[in-house]
C-alpha positions as CSV (number, residue, x, y, z in Angstrom):
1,X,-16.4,-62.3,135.3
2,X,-14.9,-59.2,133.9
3,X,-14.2,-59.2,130.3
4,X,-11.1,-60.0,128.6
5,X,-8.8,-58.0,126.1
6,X,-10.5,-60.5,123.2
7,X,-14.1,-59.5,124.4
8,X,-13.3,-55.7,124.3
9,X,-11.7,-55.8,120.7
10,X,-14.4,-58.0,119.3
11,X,-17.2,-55.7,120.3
12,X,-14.7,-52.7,119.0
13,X,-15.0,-54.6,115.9
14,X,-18.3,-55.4,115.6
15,X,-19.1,-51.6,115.9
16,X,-17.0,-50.5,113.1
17,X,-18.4,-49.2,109.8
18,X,-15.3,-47.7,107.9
19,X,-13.1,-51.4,107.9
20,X,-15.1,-52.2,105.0
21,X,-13.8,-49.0,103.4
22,X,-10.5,-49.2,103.9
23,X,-8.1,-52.5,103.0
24,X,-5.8,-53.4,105.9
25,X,-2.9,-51.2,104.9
26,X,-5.2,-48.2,105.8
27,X,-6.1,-47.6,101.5
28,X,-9.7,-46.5,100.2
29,X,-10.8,-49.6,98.4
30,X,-12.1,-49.2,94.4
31,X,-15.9,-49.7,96.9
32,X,-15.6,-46.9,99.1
33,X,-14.3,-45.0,96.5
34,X,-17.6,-45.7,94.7
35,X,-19.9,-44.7,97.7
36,X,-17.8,-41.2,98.3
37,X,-21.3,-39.8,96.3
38,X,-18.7,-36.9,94.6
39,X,-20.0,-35.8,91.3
40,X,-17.0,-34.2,89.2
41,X,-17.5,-30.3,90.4
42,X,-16.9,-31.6,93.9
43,X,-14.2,-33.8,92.9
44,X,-12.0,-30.5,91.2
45,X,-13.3,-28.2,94.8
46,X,-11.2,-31.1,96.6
47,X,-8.3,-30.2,94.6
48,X,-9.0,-26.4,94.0
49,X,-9.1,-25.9,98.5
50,X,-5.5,-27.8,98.4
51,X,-4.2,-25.9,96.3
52,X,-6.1,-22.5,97.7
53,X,-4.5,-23.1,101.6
54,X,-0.8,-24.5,100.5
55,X,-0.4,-21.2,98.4
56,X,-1.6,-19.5,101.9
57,X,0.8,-21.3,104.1
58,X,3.8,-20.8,101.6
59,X,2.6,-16.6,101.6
60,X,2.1,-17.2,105.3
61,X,6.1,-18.7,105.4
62,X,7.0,-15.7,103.3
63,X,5.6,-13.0,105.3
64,X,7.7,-14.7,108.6
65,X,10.8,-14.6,106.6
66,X,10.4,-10.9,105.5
67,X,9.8,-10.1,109.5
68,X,5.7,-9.5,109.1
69,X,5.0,-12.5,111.1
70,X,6.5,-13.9,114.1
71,X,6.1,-17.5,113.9
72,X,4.7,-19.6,111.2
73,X,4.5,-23.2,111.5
74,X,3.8,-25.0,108.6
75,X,1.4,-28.0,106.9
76,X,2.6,-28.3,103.5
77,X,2.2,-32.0,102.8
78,X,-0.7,-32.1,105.0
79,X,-3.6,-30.6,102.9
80,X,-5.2,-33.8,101.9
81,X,-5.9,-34.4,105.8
82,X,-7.2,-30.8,106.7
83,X,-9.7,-30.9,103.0
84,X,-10.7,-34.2,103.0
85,X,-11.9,-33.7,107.2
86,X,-13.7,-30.6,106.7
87,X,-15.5,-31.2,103.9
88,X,-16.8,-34.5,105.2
89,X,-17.9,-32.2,108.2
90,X,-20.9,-30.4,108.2
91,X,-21.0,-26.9,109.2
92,X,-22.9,-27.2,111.9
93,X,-20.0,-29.4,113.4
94,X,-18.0,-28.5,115.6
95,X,-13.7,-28.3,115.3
96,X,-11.0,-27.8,118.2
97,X,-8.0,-27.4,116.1
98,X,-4.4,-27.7,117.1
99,X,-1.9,-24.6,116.0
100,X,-1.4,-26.0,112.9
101,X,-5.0,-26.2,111.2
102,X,-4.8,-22.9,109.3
103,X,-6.3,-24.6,106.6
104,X,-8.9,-26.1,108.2
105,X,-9.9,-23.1,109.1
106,X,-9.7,-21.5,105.9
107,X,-12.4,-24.1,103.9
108,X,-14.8,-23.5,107.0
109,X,-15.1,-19.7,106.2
110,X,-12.4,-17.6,108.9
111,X,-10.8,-15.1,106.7
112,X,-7.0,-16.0,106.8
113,X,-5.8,-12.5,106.7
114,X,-7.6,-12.1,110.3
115,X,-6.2,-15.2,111.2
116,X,-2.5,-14.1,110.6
117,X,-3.0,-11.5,113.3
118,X,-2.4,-13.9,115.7
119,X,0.9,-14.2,114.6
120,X,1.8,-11.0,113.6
121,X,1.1,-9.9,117.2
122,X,-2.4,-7.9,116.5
123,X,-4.8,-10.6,118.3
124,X,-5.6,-13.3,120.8
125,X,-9.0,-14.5,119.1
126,X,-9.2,-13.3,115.7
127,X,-12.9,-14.8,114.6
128,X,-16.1,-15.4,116.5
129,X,-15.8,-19.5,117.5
130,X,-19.8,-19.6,117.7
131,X,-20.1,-18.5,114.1
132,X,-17.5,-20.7,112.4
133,X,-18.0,-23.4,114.9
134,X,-14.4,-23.9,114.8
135,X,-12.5,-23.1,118.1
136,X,-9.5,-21.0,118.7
137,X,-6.1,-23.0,117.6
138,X,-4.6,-24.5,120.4
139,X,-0.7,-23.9,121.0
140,X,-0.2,-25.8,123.8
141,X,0.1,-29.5,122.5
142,X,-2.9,-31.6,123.6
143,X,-4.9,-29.2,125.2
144,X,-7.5,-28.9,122.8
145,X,-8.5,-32.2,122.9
146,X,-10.7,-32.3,126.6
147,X,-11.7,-29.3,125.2
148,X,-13.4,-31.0,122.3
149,X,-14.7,-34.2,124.2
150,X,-16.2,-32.0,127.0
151,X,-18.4,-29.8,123.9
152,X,-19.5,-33.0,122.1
153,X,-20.6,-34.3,126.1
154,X,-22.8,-30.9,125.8
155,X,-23.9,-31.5,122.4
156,X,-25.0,-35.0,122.9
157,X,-26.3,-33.5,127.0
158,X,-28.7,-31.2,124.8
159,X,-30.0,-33.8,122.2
160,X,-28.1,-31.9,119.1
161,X,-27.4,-33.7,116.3
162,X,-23.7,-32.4,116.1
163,X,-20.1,-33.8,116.1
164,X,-17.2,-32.5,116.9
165,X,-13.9,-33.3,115.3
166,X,-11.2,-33.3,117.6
167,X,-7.3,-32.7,115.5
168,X,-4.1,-33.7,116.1
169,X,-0.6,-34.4,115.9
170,X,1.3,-37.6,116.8
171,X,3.2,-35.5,119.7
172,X,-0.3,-34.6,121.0
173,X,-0.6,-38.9,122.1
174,X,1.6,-39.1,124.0
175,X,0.1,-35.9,126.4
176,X,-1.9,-36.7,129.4
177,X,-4.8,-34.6,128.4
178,X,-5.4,-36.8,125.4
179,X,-5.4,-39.8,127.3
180,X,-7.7,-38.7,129.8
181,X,-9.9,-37.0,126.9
182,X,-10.3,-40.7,124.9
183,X,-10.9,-42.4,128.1
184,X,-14.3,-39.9,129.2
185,X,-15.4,-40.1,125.4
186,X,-15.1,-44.0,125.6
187,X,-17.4,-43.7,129.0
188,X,-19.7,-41.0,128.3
189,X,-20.1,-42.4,124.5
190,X,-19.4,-38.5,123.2
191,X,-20.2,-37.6,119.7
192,X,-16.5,-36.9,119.0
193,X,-14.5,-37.6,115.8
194,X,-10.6,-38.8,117.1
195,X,-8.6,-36.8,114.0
196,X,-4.4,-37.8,114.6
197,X,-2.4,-35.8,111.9
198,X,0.5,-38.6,112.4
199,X,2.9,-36.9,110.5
200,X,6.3,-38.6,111.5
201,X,7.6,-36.1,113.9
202,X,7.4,-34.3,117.6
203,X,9.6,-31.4,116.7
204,X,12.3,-33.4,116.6
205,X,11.1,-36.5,117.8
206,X,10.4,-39.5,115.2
207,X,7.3,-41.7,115.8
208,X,9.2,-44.6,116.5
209,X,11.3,-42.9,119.6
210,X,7.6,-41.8,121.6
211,X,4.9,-44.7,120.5
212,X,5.0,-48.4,120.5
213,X,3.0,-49.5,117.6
214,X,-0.2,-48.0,115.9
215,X,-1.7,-44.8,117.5
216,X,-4.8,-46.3,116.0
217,X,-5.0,-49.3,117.6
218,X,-5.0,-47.5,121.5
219,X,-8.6,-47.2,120.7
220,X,-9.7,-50.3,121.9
221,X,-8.3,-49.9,125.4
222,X,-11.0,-47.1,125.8
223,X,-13.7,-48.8,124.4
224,X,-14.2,-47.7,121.0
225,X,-12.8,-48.0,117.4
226,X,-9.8,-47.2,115.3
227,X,-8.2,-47.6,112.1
228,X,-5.0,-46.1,110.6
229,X,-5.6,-44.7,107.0
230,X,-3.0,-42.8,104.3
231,X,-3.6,-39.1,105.0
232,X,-2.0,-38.3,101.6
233,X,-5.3,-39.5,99.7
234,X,-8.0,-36.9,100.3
235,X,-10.9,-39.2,99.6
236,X,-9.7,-41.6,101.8
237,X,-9.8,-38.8,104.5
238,X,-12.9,-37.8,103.6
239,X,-14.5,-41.0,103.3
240,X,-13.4,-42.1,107.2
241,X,-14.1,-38.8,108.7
242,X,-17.8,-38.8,107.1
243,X,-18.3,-42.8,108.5
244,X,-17.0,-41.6,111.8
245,X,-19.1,-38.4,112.1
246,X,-22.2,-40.5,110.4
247,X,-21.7,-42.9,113.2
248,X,-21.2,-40.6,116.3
249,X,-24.0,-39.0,114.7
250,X,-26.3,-42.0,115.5
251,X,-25.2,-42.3,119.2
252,X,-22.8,-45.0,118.7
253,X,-20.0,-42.6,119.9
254,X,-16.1,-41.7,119.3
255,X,-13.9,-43.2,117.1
256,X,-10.0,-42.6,116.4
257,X,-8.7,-42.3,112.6
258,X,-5.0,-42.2,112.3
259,X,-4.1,-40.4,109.4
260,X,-0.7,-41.0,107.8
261,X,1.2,-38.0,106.2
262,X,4.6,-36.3,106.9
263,X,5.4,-33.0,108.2
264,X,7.2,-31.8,104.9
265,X,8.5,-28.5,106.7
266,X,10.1,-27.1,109.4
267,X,8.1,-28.1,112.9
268,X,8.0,-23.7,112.8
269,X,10.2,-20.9,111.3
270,X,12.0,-21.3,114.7
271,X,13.3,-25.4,113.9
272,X,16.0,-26.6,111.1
273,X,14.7,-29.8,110.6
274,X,18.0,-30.5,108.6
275,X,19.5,-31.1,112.4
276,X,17.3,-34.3,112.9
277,X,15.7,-36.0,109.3
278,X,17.8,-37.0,106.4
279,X,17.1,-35.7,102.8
280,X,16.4,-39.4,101.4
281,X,13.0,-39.3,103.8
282,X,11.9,-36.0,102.5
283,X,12.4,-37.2,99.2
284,X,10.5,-40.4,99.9
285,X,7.8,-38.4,101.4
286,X,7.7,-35.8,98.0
287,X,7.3,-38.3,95.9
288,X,3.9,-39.1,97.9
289,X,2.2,-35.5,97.3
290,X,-1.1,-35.3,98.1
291,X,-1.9,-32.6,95.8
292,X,0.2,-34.0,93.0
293,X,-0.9,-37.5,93.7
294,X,-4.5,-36.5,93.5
295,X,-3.9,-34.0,90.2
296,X,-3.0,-37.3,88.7
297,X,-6.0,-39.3,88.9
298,X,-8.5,-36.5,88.3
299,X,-6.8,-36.3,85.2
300,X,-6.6,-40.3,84.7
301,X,-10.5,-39.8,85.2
302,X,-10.7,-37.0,82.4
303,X,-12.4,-34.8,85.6
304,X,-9.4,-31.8,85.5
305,X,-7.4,-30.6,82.8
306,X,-4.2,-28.1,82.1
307,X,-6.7,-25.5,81.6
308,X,-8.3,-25.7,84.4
309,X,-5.2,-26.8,86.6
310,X,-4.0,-23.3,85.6
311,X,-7.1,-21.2,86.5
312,X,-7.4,-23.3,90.1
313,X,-3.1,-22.1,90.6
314,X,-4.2,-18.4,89.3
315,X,-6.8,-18.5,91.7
316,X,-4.9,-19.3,94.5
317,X,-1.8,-16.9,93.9
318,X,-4.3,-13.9,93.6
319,X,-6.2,-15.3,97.1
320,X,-2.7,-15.2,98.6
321,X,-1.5,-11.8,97.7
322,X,-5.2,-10.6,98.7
323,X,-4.2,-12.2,102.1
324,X,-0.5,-10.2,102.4
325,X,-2.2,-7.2,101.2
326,X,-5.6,-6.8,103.8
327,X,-3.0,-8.5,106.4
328,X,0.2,-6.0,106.5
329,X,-2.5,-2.8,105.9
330,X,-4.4,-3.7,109.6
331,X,-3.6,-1.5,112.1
332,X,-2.4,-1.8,115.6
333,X,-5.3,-2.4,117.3
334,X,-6.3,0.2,120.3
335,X,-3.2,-0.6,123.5
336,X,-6.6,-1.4,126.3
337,X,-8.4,-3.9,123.9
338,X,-5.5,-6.2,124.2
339,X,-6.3,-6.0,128.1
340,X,-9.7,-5.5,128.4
341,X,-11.2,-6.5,125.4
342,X,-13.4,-9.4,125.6
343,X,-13.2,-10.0,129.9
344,X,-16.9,-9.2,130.0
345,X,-19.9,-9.3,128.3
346,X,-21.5,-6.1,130.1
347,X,-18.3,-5.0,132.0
348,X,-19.2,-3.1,135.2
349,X,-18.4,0.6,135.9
350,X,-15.4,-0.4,137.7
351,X,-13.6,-1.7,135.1
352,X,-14.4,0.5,132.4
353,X,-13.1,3.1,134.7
354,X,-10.0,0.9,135.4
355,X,-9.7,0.5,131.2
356,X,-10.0,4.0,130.8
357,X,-7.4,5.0,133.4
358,X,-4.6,2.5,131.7
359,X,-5.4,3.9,128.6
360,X,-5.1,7.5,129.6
361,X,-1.7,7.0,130.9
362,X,-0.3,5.5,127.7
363,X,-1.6,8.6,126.1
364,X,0.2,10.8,128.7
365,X,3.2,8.9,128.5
């Protein structure tokens, strides 16, 4: 007999630890809030990192606009999701980011101003993957995702105790890579946290016009759990991610955590999202501020005051000038690096005389 639909969901089920976190609607219950184990200083770092990258990716925004950068896309309204993840993470873990994780990469360590290169036209590979443990960002949609579920089959091959975290978007589902990506981490049980950024839109594409029902839910179909949570409530993030890493962790495997948020920008500098969303949803979705929304009850809790509110926004204006400033005073790097640079490890005499020819004819040119 092979086993039903009900027999696959029930042994999902049973191998679930975040449901008792999170009530059905997907919010942190008054428990799991309890069991986060935050003590105050870590509580106001939650909210100081928000603030630190949405000051970057508004400076990043700028700089496009004034013709320093090429393309910036943007993930204001998403910094609960890319805080709350990494710093349930440890930083041994591993990341395969979409394009849009700038600030996941800033709270793991890469230096944003070397990170802007990329799009300022100076780089392919800014930062050293091996020491950041967090992989180049991924522009083409999905493809990051085998990427991920092949390195956690490595970790788990070589008896590590790491996870890797595995971001992105709501488009990103509805890609063949990802499909085929859940369904060898359902077989191969990899140590792979499932993180989808649902935040309403494709580019232009609402939610409802490319997925019937919950993202989360697909989960079972491959053999392992999901849940859908608010991605605006940064504990709540961090409290599933943790549970799902904790978990993979232990050999029980992948699990999917849709996060709920909304793309509050343009999809990039190129897109007028004015075309295709009406004001009243952006409204809506302001209203639900991650940053604000999570100001609020750290003060409610007497753990963050004006004083220090001001400090944490000085903080991050001075980081974000520092960013413009080491950014726009990089030079060009040399014309054959672009080319040649990083092909070989010990590059034979061939090519370095092939590199040095190219070069010498730009310089004669």
């Amino acid at each position: 007999m092979f086993p039903t639909m009900a027999d696959v969901v029930r042994v999902v089920a049973a191998d679930d630890p975040l449901r008792a976190l999170f009530s059905p609607a997907g919010e942190l219950t008054a428990e799991g809030r309890s069991r986060l184990g935050l003590d105050a200083a870590a509580l106001r770092e939650l909210y100081r990192n928000m603030v630190l990258i949405r000051r970057a990716d508004q400076e990043a925004l700028n700089l496009q606009r004034q013709g320093e950068l090429g393309l910036w896309g943007q993930y204001l309204g998403q910094e609960a999701i890319h805080v709350g993840a990494m710093t349930a993470l440890r930083t041994t873990d591993w990341v395969f980011p979409s394009y849009r994780e700038f600030g996941m990469a800033m709270i793991r360590g890469v230096d944003p101003a070397d990170m802007l290169t990329m799009f300022r036209g100076l780089s392919h590979g800014p930062w050293d993957p091996r020491k950041y443990h967090f992989a180049p960002l991924a522009i083409p949609v999905a493809t990051q995702v085998p990427h991920a579920v092949g390195f956690a089959l490595g970790c788990r091959l070589k008896h590590s105790d790491e996870v890797v975290l595995s971001t992105f978007g709501d488009g990103a589902t509805s890609e063949g890579d990802w499909h085929e990506a859940m369904n060898f981490a359902g077989v191969f049980k990899a140590p792979v946290v499932f993180l989808c950024q649902n935040n309403g839109w494709a580019i232009s594409v609402p939610l409802s016009k490319q997925t019937a029902g919950s993202i989360a839910d697909r989960a079972s179909g491959y053999g392992f759990p999901g849940i859908r949570i608010d991605g605006n409530d940064v504990l709540g993030v961090y409290a599933a991610v943790m549970a799902a890493a904790d978990r993979a962790r232990q050999g029980e495997g992948p699990y999917l955590i849709e996060a709920v948020t909304y793309r509050m920008g343009a999809h990039t500098s190129s897109d007028d999202p004015t075309r295709y969303r009406t004001e009243s949803e952006l409204e809506a979705w302001n209203a639900k501020d991650p940053i604000a929304r999570y100001r609020a009850w750290l003060e409610q809790q007497g753990i963050i005051d004006e004083r220090t509110v001001a400090a944490i926004a000085d903080a991050a204006e001075s980081a974000a000038q520092a960013m413009r400033a080491r950014l726009t005073a990089m030079p060009a790097p040399p014309p054959g690096e672009a080319i040649f640079g990083r092909v070989y490890s010990n590059p034979p005499e061939s090519f370095l005389r092939e590199r040095e020819e190219f070069e010498s004819s730009l310089e004669g040119s």
